[in-house]
C-alpha positions as CSV (number, residue, x, y, z in Angstrom):
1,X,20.6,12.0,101.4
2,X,16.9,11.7,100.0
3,X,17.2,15.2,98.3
4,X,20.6,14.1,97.1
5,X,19.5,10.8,95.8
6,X,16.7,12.0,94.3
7,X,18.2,14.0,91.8
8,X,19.9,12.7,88.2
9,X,23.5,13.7,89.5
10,X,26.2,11.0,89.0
11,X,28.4,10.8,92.3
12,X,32.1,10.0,92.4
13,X,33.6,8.7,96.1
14,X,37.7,8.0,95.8
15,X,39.8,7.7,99.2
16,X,43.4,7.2,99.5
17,X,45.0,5.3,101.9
18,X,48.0,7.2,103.2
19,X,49.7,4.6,104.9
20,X,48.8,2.0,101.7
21,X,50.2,4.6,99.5
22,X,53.2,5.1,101.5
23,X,53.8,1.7,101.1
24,X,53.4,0.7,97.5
25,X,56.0,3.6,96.8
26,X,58.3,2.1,99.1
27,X,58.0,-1.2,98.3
28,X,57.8,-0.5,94.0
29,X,60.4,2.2,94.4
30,X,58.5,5.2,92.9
31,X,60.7,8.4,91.9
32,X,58.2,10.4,93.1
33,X,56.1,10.3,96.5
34,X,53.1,12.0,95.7
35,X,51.0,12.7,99.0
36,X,47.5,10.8,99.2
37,X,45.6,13.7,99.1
38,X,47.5,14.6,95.8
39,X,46.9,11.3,94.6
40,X,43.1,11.5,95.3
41,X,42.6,14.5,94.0
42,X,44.5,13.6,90.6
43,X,41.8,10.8,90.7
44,X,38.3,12.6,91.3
45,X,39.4,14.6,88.0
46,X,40.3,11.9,86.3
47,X,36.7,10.6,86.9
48,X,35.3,13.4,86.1
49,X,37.4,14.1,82.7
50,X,36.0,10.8,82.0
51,X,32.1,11.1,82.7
52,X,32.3,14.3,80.4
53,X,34.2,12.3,77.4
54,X,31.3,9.7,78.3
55,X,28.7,12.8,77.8
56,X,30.1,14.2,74.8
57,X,30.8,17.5,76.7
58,X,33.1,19.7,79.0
59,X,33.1,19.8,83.0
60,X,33.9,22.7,85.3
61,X,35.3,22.0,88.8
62,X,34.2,23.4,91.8
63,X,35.4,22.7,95.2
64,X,35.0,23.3,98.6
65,X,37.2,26.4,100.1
66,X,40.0,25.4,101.2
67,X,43.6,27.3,102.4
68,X,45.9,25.2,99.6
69,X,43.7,25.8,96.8
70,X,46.4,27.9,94.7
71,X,48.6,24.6,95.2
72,X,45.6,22.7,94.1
73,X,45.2,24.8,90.8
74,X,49.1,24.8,90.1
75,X,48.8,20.7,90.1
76,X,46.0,20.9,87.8
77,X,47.2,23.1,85.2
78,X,50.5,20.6,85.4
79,X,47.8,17.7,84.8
80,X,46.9,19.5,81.6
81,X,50.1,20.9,80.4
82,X,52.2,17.6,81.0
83,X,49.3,14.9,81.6
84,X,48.5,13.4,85.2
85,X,51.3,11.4,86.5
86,X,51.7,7.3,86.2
87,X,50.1,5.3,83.0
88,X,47.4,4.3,84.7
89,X,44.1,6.6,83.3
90,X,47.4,9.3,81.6
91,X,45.6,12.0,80.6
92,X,45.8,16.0,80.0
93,X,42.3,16.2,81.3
94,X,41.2,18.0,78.3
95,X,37.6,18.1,79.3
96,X,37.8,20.2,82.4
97,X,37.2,23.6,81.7
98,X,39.3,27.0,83.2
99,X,40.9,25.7,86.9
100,X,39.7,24.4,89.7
101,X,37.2,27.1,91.5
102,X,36.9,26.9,95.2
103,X,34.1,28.4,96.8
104,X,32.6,28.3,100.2
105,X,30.3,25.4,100.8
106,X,27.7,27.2,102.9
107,X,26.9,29.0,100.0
108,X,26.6,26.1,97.1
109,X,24.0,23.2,97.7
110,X,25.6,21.1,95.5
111,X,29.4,21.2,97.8
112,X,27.1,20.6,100.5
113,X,25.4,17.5,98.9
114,X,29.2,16.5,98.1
115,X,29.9,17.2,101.8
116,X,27.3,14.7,103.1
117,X,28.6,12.1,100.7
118,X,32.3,12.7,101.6
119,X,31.2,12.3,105.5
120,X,29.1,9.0,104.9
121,X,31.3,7.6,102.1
122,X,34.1,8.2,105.3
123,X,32.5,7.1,107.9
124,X,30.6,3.9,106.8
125,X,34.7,3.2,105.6
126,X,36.7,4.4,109.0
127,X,33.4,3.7,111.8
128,X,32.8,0.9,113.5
129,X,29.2,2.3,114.8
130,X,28.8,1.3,118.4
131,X,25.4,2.8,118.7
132,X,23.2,0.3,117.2
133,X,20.6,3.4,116.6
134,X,24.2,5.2,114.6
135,X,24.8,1.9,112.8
136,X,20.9,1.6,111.3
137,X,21.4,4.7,110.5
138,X,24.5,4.6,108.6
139,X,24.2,1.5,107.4
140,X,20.3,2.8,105.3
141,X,22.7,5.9,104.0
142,X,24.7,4.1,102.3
143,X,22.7,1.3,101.5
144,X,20.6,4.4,99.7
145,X,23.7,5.2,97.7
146,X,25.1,1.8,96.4
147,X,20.9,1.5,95.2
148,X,20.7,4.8,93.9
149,X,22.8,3.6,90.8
150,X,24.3,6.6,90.5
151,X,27.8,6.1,91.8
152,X,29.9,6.3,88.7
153,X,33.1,3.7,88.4
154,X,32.4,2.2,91.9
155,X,35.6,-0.1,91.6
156,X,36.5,-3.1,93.5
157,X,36.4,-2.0,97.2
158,X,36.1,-4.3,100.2
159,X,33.7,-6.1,97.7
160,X,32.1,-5.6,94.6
161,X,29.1,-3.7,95.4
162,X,31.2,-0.7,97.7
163,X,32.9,1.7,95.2
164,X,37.2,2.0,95.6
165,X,37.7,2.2,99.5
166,X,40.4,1.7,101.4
167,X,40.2,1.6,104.9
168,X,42.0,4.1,106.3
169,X,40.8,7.6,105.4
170,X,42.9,9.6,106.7
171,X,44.7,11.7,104.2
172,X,42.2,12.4,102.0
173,X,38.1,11.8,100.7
174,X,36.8,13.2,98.0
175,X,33.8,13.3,96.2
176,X,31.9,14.8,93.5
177,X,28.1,15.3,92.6
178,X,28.4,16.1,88.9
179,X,25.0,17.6,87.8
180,X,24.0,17.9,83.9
181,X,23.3,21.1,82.3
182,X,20.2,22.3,81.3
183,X,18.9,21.4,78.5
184,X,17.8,24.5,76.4
């Protein structure tokens, strides 16, 4: 987390709640019932479409391996051809460059930086620590993180200072360590 943290990478959490999805579609009557994983993936590259307009400059995604990753790239070319679905945050992603690459995260530092974020980012969220060693432990991760100021758009989570959580994780965590290029 120190090596992480130490860098000038802005980090993006988002989790979905499947079952509080599931039940603001019912209940608002949505035509369409995307899946929360959809739904969280739709909103990493939102974030991220957004940190590069904030930059002045384009983003390439890279994510982890993964065995529906041509179903991931068919959703995003959608998101640019016909815009990401709702009005909230509508866009074509214009910033995001090419598709979405997977890659294996054993071989990419950064997916495994985004890995250890994902994991904490889940299970400070999901984990009631009964260790009190586990909970110190946890607890000084992601104290480290809300510090680090780098979380970009933390939203309104179980309170102001924890970035968009909801609180059960099950579908789907994502999150993203967007590095800058190299200056030249």
């Amino acid at each position: 987390m120190d090596a992480i943290l130490a860098t000038d990478a802005t980090i993006l959490l988002r989790s979905v709640s499947q079952s509080r999805l599931r039940e603001r579609q019912e209940r608002s009557n949505y035509p369409v019932k995307f899946p929360a994983e959809q739904v969280c993936f739709q909103h990493i590259l939102q974030r991220v479409n957004r940190l590069a307009d904030l930059h002045g400059t384009y983003a390439l995604v890279i994510a982890d391996e993964r065995g529906d990753r041509e179903r991931h790239r068919e959703r995003f070319a959608t998101y640019q051809t016909e815009g990401t679905p709702g009005v909230y945050m509508h866009t074509t992603l214009d910033l995001l460059l090419d598709t979405v690459h997977f890659a294996p995260s054993h071989r990419s530092r950064t997916l495994q930086a985004a890995d250890i974020l994902a994991f904490t980012y889940r299970r400070h969220e999901t984990v009631t620590e009964t260790d009190p060693r586990a909970r110190r432990i946890m607890d000084r991760m992601w104290t480290k993180i809300l510090a680090s100021g780098q979380l970009f758009e933390p939203g309104s989570g179980r309170d102001a200072q924890q970035p968009h959580a909801s609180v059960g994780l099950k579908a789907m965590r994502a999150a993203a360590v967007l590095r800058p290029a190299p200056q030249r």
